[in-house]
Each structure stands twice: as structure tokens, then as C-alpha cells.
N, C-alpha and C positions, 0 to 999 in steps of 0.2 A: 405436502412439503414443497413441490413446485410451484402450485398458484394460490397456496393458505395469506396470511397475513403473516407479512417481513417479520416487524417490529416483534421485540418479546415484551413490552410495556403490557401492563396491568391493564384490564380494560375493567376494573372493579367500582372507579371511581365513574364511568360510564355508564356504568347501569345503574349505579345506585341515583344518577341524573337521570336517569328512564322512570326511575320508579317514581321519583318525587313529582316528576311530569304528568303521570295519567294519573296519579291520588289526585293534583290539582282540576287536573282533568274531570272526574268522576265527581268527585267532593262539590268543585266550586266551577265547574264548569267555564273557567274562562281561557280556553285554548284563543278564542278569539282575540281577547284585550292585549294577551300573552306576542300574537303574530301582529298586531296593529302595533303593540309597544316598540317591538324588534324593528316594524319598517318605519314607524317615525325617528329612529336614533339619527342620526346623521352618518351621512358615510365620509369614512377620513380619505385624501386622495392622497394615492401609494407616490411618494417621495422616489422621483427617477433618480439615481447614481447616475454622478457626472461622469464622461468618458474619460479614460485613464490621460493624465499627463505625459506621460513618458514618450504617448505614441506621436510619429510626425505628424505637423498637419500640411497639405493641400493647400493652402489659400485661393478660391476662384470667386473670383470678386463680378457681382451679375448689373451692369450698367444698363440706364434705360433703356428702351429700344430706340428713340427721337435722341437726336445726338444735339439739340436747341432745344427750348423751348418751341412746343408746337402752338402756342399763342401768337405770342411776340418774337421771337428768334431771339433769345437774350442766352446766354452761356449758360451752363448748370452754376452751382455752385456749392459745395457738401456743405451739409448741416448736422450730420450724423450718419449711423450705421447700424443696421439689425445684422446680427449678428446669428447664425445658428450652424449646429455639428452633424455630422452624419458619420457613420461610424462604416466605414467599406472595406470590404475584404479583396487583395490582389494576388489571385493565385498564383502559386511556387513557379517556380521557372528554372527550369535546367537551361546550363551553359557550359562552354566547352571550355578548357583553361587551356589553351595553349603555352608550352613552355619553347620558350625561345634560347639559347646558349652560343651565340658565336662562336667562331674559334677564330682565333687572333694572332697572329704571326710579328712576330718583332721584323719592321723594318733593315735594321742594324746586323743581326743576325737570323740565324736561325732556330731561336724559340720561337717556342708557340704557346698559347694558353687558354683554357677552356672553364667557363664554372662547372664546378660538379651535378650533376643533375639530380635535380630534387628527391629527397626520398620518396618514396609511396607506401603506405601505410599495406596492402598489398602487393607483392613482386609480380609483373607484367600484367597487372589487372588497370582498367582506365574506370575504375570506381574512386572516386575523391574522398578523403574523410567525412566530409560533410555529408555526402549522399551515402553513404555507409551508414553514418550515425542518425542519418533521418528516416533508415529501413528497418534499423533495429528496435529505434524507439515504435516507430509504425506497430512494430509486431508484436513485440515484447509491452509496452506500455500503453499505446491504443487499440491492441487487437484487433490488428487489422492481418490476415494470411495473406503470403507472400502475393498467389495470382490474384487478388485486390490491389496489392501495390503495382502489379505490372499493367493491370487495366486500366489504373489513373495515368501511369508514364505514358499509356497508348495514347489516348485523351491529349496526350500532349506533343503528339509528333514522335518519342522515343520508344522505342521497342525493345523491353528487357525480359531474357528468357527465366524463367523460373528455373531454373536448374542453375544457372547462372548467379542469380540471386542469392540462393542457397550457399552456394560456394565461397559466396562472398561472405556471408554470414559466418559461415563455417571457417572461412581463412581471418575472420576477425575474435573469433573464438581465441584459435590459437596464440593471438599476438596478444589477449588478453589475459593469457594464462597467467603469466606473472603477477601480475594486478591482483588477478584473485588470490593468488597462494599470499599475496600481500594481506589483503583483505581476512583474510583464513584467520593469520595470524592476530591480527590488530582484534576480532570478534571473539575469537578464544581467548584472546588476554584478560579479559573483562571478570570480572567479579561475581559476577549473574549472565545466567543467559535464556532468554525465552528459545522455547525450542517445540515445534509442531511438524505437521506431514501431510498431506493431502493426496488424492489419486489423480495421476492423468493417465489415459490413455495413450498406447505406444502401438504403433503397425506391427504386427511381427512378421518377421520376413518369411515368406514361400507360402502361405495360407492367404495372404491378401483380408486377415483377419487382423483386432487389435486384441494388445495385450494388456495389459494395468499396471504401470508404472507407477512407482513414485518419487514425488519430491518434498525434499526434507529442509528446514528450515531452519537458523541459528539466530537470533535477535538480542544484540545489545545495544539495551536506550535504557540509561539511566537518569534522564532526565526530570521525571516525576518526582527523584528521589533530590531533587536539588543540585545532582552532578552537571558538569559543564563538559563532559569527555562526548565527542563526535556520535551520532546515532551510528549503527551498521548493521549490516541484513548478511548471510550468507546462506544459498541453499546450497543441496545437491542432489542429485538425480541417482536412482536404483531402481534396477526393474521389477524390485518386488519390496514387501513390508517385513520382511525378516529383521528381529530382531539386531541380528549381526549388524548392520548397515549403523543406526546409532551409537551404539557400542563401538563401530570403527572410526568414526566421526568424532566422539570424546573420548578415546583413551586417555590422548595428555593432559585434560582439562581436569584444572580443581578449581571449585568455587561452588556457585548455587544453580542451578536447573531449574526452571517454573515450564513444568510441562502437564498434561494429561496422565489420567492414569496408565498410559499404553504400558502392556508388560516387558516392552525391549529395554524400556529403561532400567528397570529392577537390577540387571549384572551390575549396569553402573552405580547405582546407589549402594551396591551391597560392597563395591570397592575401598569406600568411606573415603574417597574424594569427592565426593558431587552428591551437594547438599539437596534433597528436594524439598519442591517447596510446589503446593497443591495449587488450583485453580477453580476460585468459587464461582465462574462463569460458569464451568463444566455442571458444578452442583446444582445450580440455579436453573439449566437450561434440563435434569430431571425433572425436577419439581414443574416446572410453567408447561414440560409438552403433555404434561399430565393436568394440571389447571386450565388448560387451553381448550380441552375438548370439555372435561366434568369437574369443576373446582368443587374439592374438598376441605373440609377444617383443616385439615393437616397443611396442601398445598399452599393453602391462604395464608397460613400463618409461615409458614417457611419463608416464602416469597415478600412476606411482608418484614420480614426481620432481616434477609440478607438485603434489603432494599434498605434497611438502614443501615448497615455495614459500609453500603455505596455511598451514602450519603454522608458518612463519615468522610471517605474515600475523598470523596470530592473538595472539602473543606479545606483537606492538607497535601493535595496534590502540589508539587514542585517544594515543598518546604523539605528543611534542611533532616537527614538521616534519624537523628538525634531526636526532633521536635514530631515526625513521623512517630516512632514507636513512641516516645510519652503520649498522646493521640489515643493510638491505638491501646496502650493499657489501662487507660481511664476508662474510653469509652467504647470502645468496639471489642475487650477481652469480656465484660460484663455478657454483652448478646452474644457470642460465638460460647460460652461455656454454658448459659440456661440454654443454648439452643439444642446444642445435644446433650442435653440432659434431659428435656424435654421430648427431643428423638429416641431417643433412649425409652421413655415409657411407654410415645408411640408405637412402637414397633408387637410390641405383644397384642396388640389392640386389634391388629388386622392380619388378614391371611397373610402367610409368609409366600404364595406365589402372586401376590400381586404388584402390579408395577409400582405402584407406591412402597411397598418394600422393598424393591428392587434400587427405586429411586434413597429410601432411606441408609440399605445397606450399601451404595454407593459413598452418602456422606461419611457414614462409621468408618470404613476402609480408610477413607482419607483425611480421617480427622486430625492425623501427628500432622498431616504436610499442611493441610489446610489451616491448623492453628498456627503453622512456623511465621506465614506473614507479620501477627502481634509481634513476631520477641524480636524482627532485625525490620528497621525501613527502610532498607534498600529494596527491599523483595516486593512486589506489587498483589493487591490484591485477587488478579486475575494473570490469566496468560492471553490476554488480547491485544498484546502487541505483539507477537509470533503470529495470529489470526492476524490482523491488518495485512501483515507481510504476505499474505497466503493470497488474501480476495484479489490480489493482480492476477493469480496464476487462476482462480475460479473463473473471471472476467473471460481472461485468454480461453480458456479451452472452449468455451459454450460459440467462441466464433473459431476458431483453428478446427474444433472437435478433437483432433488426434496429433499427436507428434510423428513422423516419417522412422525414426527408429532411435535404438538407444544413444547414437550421437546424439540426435538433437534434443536427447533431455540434458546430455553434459549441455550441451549449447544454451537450452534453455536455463539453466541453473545460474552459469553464468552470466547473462543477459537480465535476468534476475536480481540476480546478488549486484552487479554494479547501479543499472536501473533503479530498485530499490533502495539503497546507502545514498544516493544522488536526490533522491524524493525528499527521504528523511531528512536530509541536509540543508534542504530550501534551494538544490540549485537548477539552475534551469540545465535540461537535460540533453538539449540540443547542443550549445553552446560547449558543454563539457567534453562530449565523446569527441566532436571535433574536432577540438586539443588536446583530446587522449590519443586518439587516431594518427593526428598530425607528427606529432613525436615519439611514442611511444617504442618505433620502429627501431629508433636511434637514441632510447636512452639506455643509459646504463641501469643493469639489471640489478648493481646492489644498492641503486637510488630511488628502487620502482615508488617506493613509500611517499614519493615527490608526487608521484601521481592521484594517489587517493584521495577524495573529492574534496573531503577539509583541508588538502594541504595543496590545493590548488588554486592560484589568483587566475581570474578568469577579470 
């Protein structure tokens, strides 16, 4: 699982290239003519990408070293120009804003008058929005842990305490609150919603041991489906997998659910507001870690029918609701009904403890949810767009390792949940928290909706 092969791709098509290679081999002997063929082809030379426009340029213009003609002394005089780019990077630079504010007295009388002094996104902190919002992206988005970012400031003449750091993070949580409760609501409005969970590790206090946290994940993007409504991400942080925690997360929501089989969901479906709706990923990923080591008829042929499901999948990606499920009832309700029906026979055929049963009676359980995708095209094939939202947080822990305690998985959630909605959205991340940061302090709290990433001119 750590150092196997990533990819779940078929490597079927691969050997059967092996095989036809050493018949040739054996048969007709011309592995030679075969390697001679290969190096006479020509080689294509890889096409450089020009350097982005947008970015400034430099111009330094390199004149001869002879300032005459070292012949005659006669004047230069241009006749052209070669021209070429180099692409250089000038590292970040801290600076110090000084705010300036006179206070000014009327001549005439005795008034006086002063501007008010700027807000700060933190009260008595000399952290700037921008350098706030370039620590959390650091952390939260390049995973990078706090004592790496203090090591770079060192690098640079500035000395920032990690504890310090924290706090700052920690006091931008708070001012973020709203936002998110904003966010909460705009990602439960939605019609469907992708929803997963993953582990992170939590320090627990007085042992100097960690514990196993988690964080829970809400995804509305319907844009596969043809809809035009904003992508968004919400997690949240619980120190453990209990049931309960999902369950408190959608009470008020009605609509569709595309999650895993996890059993916390169960109370909610049994509610008959929250439609589920299955994940052939999950099915698919039985089948291949069992093909993956000893491929059997069974495997082979599972894996090659939900391959074409995808491949349906792919065809009618972003097209309109409507033109989705007719799609799907032509041509992908045909292969998902032989297929477990065909399961179905398989199953007597082989020991009931083996993984291939296991694997089989996996699809059976989930055959109502896994067929729902055919009958509505809003619903997606899989739940891999709740997985995308997750891989930031796998990214993060393998360099963080651990969170410091159950604040900082609220803190991560939120850091998360904005982060992510910002991704989805195509905007640049920097740029945004800056101006979240910058105002935020001083907007009003029943306009916070001004804020969320789509509804901001940047």
C-alpha cells in the first residue's frame, strides 16, 4: 500500500504486449530487427512552452564591449536584434508598513482632527493580512509546518516565534467564523452533496501521545451535471468516527448524499430526507486490489464492465441533467443489470469466505444505491469529488504528521473548507485571503455572503 503501484489502471493490455513480444521472439526470432526498427524512427523534438505573458519583463539590453568599431573607429549602427528569455525567480521580501496619522489642529480655533487608524485584521498583533494569508496558505495548501515557515523568515533577517505563529492562525480562525457558518449554509443548500472522512492524527494532552482524529468532508459541485452554481468544500473536525458526528452535520439537510458505505450514515437515510446514492469507485477499488495481486475471471470481467460504465461516464460529462440519464438508460442501465445478474450466479461458484465474496457481497449490499445514479443525472457516478477534497488533507499530514490538539483540527477544517472552495473556483489563493483578511474585521456580519469566493471582485 505504501510503495505498490499508484495508479488502479488495468495492466491487462500490458501483458498481453509481453506475450505477443516473446511468441515473436521464440517463433521468428527478430528481437534484433524489432530494436534496430525502434532506433531508426526518428526522434520528435519536445516543443518548449513559451513563458507566460502576464508575467513583467526585465529588459537588459547587452551592448558590445568596443564602444567603435575596433577596425576603423566608425559608430555602431543597429541592424537587428536577438532576442531571448530567461525565466528568474526573486525571492519574497518582508516589509514593514508604517502607518502614519497626524493630528491636526485648526488654526482659527480649537479643533483638532486625526484619521482613524487603520483596522487590523488581528487586535494588537503587527501580522498584515497578507502575511497571515501567505502562512495559512503555506500550511494548509503547500504543507509546509509552522517551524519551516519560521526557518525561511530566519533566512531572511526576521525572527518569528512559533507559538506566535499559531496564535495568529488561531486568531484568524476566529475572524473566519462567519465565513464559514456562511459557507455551511450556501454547501447544505445544494441538491446533492458528496460527503467522506479521513484520519488525522491529534496530540492528546498529558501522555505526549497522539490520538486519531477526524475530519469530515461536504462537497457540492455540480458541475459535471451541466449546472452553473459555484463549486464548495466544507469540512469538520471530530475527535473520533462515531456515528453521531455525520448525523449532527445533516440533520437539516434534504436532498441526495453520494457517500461510502460507512454505517453512520444509515440513521440518516432511514430519516427519508437524504436520498443515497452509491459509489462505483468504492466497488471497483474491491475488485482490482484483488486483480492486482491474482487476476481472476471474475475480477477481469467486473473490472472490465465497470470500465465501460466510465467510459460512458466520460462521453456525457457536463451535458445537461436530462440528456445524462437518457445516456444512461440506453446504454450503461443494459451493463449494470447483466452485471449483477451475472454476480449473482457468481457467487455460489466460490467459497463464501473469500475475498472475492466479500468483494461480490460488497456490490449486492449496494446494488439499490449504486443503481440510483441511472434513474437521476444530477447524481455522479462515483464519490470522487469528496476524495479530491480529502488528498489536501493526506498531502498535509505526511509533512505536519500530527495536529497539536482538537483546536487545531477546528482550525484545520476551516483553513480547509475556505482553501478548498477558493481552488474549486479558479482563484488565486493569495490574492483572496488578503482581501478577506483586510475587511473582514469591519464588515457587517449580515453581508458576510459578500465574502464567499464567487461573490468577490478581486
Amino acid at each position: 500500500m505504501l510503495f505498490g503501484q499508484k495508479s488502479e489502471k488495468l495492466i491487462a493490455q500490458v501483458n498481453q504486449l509481453e506475450l505477443e513480444i516473446e511468441e515473436l521472439e521464440i517463433n521468428q526470432g527478430i528481437r534484433a530487427s524489432i530494436i534496430e526498427t525502434k532506433a531508426d524512427a526518428p526522434r520528435v523534438a519536445p516543443t518548449r512552452r513559451p513563458l507566460p505573458e502576464h508575467l513583467p519583463r526585465d529588459i537588459q539590453e547587452h551592448l558590445p564591449a568596443d564602444a567603435a568599431c575596433p577596425d576603423c573607429g566608425g559608430e555602431w549602427k543597429k541592424i537587428g536584434e536577438d532576442v531571448s528569455e530567461v525565466l528568474e525567480h526573486i525571492p519574497a521580501s518582508y516589509r514593514v508598513i508604517r502607518h502614519v496619522r497626524p493630528r491636526m489642529a485648526c488654526v482659527c480655533c480649537d479643533r483638532m482632527a486625526q484619521a482613524p487608524a487603520p483596522s487590523r485584521p488581528i487586535a494588537r498583533s503587527y501580522f498584515g493580512p497578507g502575511l497571515i494569508g501567505h502562512m495559512i496558505i503555506a500550511k494548509y495548501m503547500d504543507h509546509q509546518p509552522i517551524y519551516r515557515q519560521c526557518q525561511q523568515a530566519s533566512r531572511e533577517g526576521v525572527e518569528l516565534s512559533e507559538s506566535t505563529v499559531c496564535d495568529v492562525i488561531g486568531g484568524a480562525h476566529q475572524l473566519l467564523r462567519p465565513l464559514m457558518n456562511a459557507l455551511q449554509r450556501y454547501v447544505f443548500a445544494s441538491s446533492k452533496l458528496h460527503a467522506d472522512d479521513t484520519p488525522i492524527d491529534v496530540l492528546a494532552p498529558g501522555n505526549g501521545k497522539t490520538k486519531q482524529g477526524r475530519l469530515w468532508v461536504y462537497t457540492s459541485d455540480n458541475r459535471p451535471a451541466g449546472e452553473t452554481n459555484a463549486p464548495a468544500v466544507w469540512f469538520r473536525y471530530s475527535p473520533d468516527r462515531k456515528g453521531i458526528h455525520p448525523q449532527t452535520h445533516l440533520k437539516d439537510y434534504r436532498g441526495i448524499l453520494q457517500a461510502d458505505a460507512y454505517a453512520g450514515y444509515n440513521a440518516v437515510y432511514e430519516t427519508g430526507r437524504v436520498i443515497e446514492a452509491g459509489c462505483w469507485a468504492h466497488t471497483r477499488r474491491k475488485f482490482y486490489d484483488i486483480h492486482a495481486t491474482r487476476p481472476t475471471p471474475i475480477t477481469t470481467h467486473v473490472l472490465a464492465q465497470i470500465a465501460e460504465l466510465y467510459k460512458i461516464e466520460s462521453g456525457i460529462r457536463g451535458s445537461p441533467i436530462h440528456r445524462r440519464r437518457e445516456i444512461r438508460q440506453e446504454q450503461s442501465k443494459p451493463i449494470v443489470t447483466a452485471l449483477f445478474a451475472w454476480l449473482t450466479e457468481q457467487i455460489s461458484t466460490i467459497s463464501r469466505k473469500s475475498v472475492t465474496a466479500d468483494a461480490i457481497g460488497y456490490a449486492m449490499n449496494q446494488r439499490r444505491a449504486l443503481e440510483r445514479y441511472l434513474e437521476d443525472g444530477l447524481i455522479e457516478i462515483d464519490n470522487n469529488a469528496a476524495e479530491r477534497a480529502l488528498r489536501t488533507v493526506a498531502l498535509g499530514r505526511k509533512n505536519y504528521l500530527f495536529l497539536g490538539s482538537d483546536a487545531g483540527g477546528e482550525r484545520a477544517a476551516t483553513m480547509y473548507s475556505l482553501l478548498g472552495t477558493v481552488k474549486l473556483n479558479g482563484l488565486n489563493p493569495e490574492t483572496y485571503l488578503r482581501h478577506v483578511l483586510l475587511v473582514i474585521a469591519d464588515h457587517p456580519v449580515n453581508r458576510i455572503d459578500e465574502l464567499l469566493p464567487w461573490n468577490v471582485k478581486l
